[in-house]
N, C-alpha and C positions, 0 to 999 in steps of 0.2 A: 768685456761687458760686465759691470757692476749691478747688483741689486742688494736689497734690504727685505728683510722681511718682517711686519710688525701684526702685532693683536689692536684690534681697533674696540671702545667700547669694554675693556680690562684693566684693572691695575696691574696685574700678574699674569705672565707668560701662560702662553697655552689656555687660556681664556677667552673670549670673545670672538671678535671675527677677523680670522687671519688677511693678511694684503703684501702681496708682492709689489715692490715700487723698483719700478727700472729708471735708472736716472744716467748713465754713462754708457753712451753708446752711439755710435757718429751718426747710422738713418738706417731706420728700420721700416719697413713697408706694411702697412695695413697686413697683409698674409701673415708675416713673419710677427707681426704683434698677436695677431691671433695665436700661433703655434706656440710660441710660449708663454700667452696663458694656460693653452692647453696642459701644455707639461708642468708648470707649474700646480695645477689641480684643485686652484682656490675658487672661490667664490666671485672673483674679480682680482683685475691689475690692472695698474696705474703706470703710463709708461711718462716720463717729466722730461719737458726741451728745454731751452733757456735761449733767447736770440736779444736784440735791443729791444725791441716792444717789453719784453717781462716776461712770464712764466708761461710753459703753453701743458697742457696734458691732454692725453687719452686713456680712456677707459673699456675694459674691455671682461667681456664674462667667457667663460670656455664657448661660448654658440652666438656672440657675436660682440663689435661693439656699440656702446651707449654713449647719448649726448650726455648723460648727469648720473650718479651714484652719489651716494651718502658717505661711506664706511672710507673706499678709496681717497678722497679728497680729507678729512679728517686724519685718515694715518699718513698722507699725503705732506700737512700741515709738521708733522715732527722730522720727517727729513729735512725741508726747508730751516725748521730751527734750528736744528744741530746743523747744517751746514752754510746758514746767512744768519742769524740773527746776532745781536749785536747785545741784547739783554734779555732778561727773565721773560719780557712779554715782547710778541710784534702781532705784526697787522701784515696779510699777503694774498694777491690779487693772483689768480690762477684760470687763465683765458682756457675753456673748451671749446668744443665743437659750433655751441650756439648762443653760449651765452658766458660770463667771466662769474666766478664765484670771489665772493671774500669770504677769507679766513683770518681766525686767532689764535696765537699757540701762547702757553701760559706753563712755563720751565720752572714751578717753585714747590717746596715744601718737598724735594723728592718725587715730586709726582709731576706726568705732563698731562696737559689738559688741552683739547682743538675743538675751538668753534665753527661753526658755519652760517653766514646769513643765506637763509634760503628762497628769501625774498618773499613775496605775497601768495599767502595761501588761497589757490582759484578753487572755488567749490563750485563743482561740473554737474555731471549729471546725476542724479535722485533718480533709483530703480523703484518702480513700481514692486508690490508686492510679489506678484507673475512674474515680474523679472530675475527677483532676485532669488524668487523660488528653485529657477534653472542650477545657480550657481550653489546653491544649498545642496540641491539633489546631485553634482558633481564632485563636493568634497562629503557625499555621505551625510549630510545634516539636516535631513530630513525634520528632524523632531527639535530642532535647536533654535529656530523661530524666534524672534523679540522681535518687541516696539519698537523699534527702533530702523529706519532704513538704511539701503546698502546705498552707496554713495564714491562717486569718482570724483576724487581730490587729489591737487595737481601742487608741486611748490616745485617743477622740472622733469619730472618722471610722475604720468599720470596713475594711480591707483583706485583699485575699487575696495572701499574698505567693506568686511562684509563682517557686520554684527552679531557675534554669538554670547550665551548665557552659560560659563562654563563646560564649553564643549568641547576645547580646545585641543585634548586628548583623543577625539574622536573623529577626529579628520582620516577619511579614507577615499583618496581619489579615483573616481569612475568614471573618470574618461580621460581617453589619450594624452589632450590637448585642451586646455582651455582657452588657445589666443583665438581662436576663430568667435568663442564665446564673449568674451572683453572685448577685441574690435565694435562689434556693435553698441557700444557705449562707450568707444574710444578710452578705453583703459589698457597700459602696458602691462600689470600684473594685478594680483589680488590680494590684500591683506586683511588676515581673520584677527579681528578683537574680541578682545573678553569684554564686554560691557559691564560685568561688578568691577568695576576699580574701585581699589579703597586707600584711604591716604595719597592720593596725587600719584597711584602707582597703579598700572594696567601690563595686562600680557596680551603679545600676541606672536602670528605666525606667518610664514611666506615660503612659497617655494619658485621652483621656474614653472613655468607654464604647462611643462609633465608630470611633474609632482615627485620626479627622480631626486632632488634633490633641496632640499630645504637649507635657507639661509638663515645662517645663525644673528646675525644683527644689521638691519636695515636701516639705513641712517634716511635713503631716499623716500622712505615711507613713514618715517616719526614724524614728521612736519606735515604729512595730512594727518595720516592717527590720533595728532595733538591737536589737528583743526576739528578734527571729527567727533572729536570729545567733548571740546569746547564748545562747538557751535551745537550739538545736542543736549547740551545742558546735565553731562554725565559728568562734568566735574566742573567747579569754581571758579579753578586754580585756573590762572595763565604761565604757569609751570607744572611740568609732568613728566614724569618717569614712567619708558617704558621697557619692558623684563622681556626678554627674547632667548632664546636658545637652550632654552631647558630639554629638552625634547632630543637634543642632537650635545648632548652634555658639553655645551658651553655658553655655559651661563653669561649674559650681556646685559649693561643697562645703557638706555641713551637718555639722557636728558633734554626735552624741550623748553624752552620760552617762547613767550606769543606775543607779539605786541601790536596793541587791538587799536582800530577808532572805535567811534558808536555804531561804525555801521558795516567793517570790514576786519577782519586781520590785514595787518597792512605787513610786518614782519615774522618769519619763524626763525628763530636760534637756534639751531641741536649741535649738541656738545657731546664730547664721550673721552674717558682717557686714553691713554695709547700708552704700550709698551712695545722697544724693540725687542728683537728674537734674534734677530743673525745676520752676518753681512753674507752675502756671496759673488763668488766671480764665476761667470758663467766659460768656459772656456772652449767650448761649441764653436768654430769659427764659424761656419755655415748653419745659416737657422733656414731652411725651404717652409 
């Protein structure tokens, strides 16, 4: 059994956000995809089939797996081209669980580069102040307060973005578990923005719903962060760069595009570069 290992969201190795891609392997069974994620230790993996219909994958984080991810399907996008593409640039349809995503991979100048249309940015539910009060007083931010509401936006994986003024640093989790807290406003996770963004550039942060461990570049969450910005009138731009993994020293940038009518986002685009890291062969016969 083969895999790869790539930085998604880096130009250079040991940067951004690591992704194990299983691609050679006859069937492996939901459990057994779990387990080696687990051993693997990342933040997520991306396991790739290939039958007549076209491309199939699943995705999986050490505690369970997901219909959608950001970071996997983009590092996802450079295996594909080093092993089908026929030139510098292609176009590749990647069926999951619930829905088929498109990609683009773009092989020049020494650098690779992977798109993603993430389709229609759905902006859900608007927390009341009281609301969003709860989730403030969970990551410690009591005094971090803005204009600004917390908000569930969806482009596959629903998020609550929750609005801070330079506080970013001062995230301290007080309570066990947030998902019982998000359920109630149908959100899978939570993502903290910095609302000073300056120059089409913003920070922000996410972790799992324990706060054990923080992810260093969310691709599944740049496409509402970039709705969430746009549509609150915090930036211009219908392109946006957002800066992740400072905190966890690996520095990431994703790039957004937005493409708007007068009365919707009707598309989001997030891009990021990719570099490989290593082949491996796994030689475990038995994965339980």
């Amino acid at each position: 059994m083969k895999c790869e290992l790539v930085d998604v969201f880096a130009e250079h190795p040991f940067m951004g956000n690591g992704l194990t891609i299983f691609y050679d392997f006859d069937e492996l069974t939901q459990a057994k995809m779990q387990v080696l994620t687990q051993e693997m230790k990342q933040f997520e993996s991306i396991f790739l089939s290939r039958d007549e219909q076209g491309f199939r994958a699943r995705i999986f984080t050490e505690q369970e797996e997901l219909d959608f991810a950001g970071h996997p399907l983009l590092g996802l996008c450079m295996h594909l081209h080093e092993k089908y593409a026929l030139g510098d640039t292609a176009d590749w349809q990647v069926q999951l669980n619930q829905k088929t995503v498109c990609l683009k991979s773009d092989a020049r100048d020494g650098k690779f580069l992977a798109s993603m249309d993430q389709g229609k940015a759905e902006l859900l539910n608007s927390l009341t102040d009281e609301q969003a009060q709860v989730f403030y007083q969970a990551l410690g931010l009591e005094t971090a307060l803005v204009d600004y509401p917390a908000q569930v936006i969806s482009t596959g994986l629903p998020y609550l973005i929750l609005p801070v003024d330079g506080a970013l640093d001062k995230v301290s989790f007080q309570v066990n578990d947030l998902t019982p807290l998000l359920e109630k406003h149908q959100a899978k996770f939570l993502y903290v923005i910095d609302v000073g963004i300056t120059s089409g550039v913003c920070e922000g942060r996410t972790w799992d719903n324990d706060g054990r461990v923080e992810d260093i570049a969310t691709g599944s969450a740049a496409g509402p962060v970039a709705a969430y910005l746009y549509t609150h009138q915090l930036t211009q731009s219908k392109k946006v760069k957002i800066e992740q993994g400072r905190f966890v020293n690996r520095p990431s940038v994703i790039e957004v595009e937005l493409q708007c009518s007068e009365t919707e986002i009707e598309r989001v685009i997030v891009s990021g570069s990719v570099v490989k890291v290593a082949d491996i062969n796994f030689t475990a016969n038995n994965v339980s």
